[in-house]
N, C-alpha and C positions, 0 to 999 in steps of 0.2 A: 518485879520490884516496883516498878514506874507505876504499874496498875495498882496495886495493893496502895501504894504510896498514895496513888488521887482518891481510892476508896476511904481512905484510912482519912485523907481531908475532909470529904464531905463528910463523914458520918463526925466528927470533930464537930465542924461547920454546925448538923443539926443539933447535939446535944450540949456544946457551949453558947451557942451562939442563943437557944431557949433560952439560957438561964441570964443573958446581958438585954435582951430585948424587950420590947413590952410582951404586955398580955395581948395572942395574938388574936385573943375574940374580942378586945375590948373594941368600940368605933368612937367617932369621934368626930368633929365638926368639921376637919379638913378629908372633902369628898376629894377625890379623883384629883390628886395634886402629883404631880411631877417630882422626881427624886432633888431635895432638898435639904438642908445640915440640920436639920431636925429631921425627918422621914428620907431617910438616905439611898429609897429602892420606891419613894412617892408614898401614896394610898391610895385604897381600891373603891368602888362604887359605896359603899356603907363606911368611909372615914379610916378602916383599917390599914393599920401599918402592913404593908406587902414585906417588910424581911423579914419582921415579927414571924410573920405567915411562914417566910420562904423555910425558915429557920425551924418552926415548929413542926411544920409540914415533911421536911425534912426525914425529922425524928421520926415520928408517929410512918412516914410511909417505910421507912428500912425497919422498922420495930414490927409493921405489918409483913414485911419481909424476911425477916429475920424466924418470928412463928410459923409463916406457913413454910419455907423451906427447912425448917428442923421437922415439922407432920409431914412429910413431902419423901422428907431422906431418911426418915423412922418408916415409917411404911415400906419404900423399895429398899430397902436392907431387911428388913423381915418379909417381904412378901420374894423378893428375887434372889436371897439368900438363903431361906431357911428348908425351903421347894427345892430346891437343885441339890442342895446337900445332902438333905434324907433320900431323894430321887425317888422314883415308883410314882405309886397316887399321890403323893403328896405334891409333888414336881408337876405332875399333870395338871392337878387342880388349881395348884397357885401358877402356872401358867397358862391356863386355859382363862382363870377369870383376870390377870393381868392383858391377856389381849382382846379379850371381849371390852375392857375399860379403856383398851387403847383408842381401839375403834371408836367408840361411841365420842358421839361431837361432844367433848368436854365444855368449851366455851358456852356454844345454848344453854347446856345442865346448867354450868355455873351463876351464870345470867339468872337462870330460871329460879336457881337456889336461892342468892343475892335476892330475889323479887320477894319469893315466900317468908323468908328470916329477917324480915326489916328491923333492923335492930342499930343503935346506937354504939354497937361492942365493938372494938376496932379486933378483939380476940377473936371475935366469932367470923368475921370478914377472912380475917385470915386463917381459921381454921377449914371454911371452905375451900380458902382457894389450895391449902395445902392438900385437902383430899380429895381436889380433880388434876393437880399436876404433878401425880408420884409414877404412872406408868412407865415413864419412856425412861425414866431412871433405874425401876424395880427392870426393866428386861437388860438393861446395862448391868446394873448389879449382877445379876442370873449368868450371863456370858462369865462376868469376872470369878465368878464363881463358879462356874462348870470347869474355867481351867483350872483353878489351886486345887480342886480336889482332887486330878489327877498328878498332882506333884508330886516327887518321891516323898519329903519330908513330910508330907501328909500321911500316906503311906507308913512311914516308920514311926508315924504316931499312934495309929491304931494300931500296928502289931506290938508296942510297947505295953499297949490295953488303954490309955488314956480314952476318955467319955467323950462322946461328939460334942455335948456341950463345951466341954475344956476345950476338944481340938477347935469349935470357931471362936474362942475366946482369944487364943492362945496361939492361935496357927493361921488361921482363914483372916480374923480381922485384922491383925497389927498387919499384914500381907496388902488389907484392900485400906487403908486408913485413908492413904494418899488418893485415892479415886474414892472414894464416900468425900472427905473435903470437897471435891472438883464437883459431885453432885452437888450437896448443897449451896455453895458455892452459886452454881449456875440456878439452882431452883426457886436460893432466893431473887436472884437479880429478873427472874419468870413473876416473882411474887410481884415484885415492885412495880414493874410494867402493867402485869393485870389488875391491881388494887386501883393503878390510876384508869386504868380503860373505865372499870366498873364505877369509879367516882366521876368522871365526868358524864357517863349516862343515867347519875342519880342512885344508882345501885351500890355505892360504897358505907364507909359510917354517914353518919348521920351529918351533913357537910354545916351545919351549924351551931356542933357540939363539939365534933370533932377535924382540926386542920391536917388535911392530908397535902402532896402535890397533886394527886386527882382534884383534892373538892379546891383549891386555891384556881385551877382550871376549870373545875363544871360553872364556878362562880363568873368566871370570866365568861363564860360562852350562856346564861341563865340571867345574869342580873339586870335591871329597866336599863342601865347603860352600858351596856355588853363591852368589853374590852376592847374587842376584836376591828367593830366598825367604828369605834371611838379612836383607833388605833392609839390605846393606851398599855405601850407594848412593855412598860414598867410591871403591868400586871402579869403579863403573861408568856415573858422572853423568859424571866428568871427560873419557872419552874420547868418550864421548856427543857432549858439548860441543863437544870441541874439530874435533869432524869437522863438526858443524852448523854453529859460526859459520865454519869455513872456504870451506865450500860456500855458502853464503850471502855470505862477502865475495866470496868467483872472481865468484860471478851478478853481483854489483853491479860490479863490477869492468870486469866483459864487457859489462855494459849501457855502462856508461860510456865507455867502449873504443870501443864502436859507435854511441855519439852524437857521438864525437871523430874516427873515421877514416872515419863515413860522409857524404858530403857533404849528404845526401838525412836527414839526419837532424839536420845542428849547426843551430841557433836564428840568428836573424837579429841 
């Protein structure tokens, strides 16, 4: 509850906090000024408002989050669900090419991909990242699913005659609901970290189109008066921040998640 509860603020924070602040591309004549009752979080090397930023950035980086961890946990529910339940070739194949994509260094791919698609789409950023961080969920899924299908009620589905389609509709998934939640869940708070890796090495949206908390940091570490040696920590404490305690409430979150939906885990 405590974790949902601070998740549940920031994401508040990004998408009301957009609609009270300014325009957060606009810039303006006051450079690199200290937090003030006009500019309440200062402004950054180009005049702009940094909570305008923090605010918008915000948004757009869990909105980046949000996409690739729904292609993330679409993906390992049909590649680590749908193989293990028909089982034979089909099971082989989708986990034969589930661990060949585990192995392969996702990160360089992704870089590599991010370099070739330069593009302004904050969609397209995250539909990369969504379809380099599905494996280690898709073999999670597959376990959760090798065990229901040996369950009796499983069992007494198909000797009723019910269609495998119905039984994972019907039987498999309302069974795994609570572990698909705990994946996405963790794949987007994977997203959010990586959209910002990839935005401060340049490789994110286009950082002066679109405000992420990556590009609000690649700015800080790229512009003629760099934040960092200017120690204009206005600039670059807040987004710091707000990506730590986020990461930090999803863990707590997901622990808690897994003390409530695993049986083998809730208290007496």
């Amino acid at each position: 509850m405590i974790g949902a509860a601070v998740v549940l603020a920031i994401v508040l924070f990004g998408i009301i906090g957009s609609m009270l602040t300014r325009d957060p591309l606009a810039y303006s004549s006051h450079f690199v000024e200290p937090p003030s009752s006009a500019f309440l979080l200062g402004t950054g090397n180009f005049g702009e408002d940094v909570l305008a930023q923090l605010c918008a950035g915000t948004r757009n980086s869990l909105m980046i989050g949000a996409i690739a961890g729904s292609f993330a946990t679409l993906i390992a529910v049909l590649l680590g669900g749908i193989g293990p339940y028909k089982g034979g070739l089909v099971d082989e194949i989708s986990n034969a090419f589930t661990n060949i994509v585990m192995v392969f260094p996702m990160l360089p791919l992704l870089i590599l991909l991010a370099a070739i698609f330069r593009t302004n789409s904050m969609f397209l950023v995250a539909t990369l990242i969504g379809l380099t961080s599905w494996p280690w969920a898709a073999r999670c899924v597959r376990s959760q699913v090798l065990t229901l299908k040996e369950r009796g009620f499983i069992d007494i589905a198909r000797m009723s005659g019910m269609k495998d389609r119905k039984i994972v509709v019907t039987e498999i998934m309302p069974n795994m609901l609570a572990y698909v939640i705990i994946v996405f869940v963790v794949s987007l708070s994977i997203a959010v970290l990586t959209e910002a890796g990839l935005s401060m090495i340049g490789l994110g949206p286009d950082p002066s189109t679109n405000v992420t908390l990556g590009s609000i940091l690649y700015w800080v570490m790229n512009s003629t008066h760099a934040a960092l040696p200017w120690s204009l920590w206005w600039c670059f404490i807040p987004p710091g921040l707000i990506l730590t305690i986020f990461l930090v409430a999803v863990f707590i979150m997901h622990t808690g998640m897994d003390q409530v939906f695993n049986p083998r885990l809730r208290k007496a």
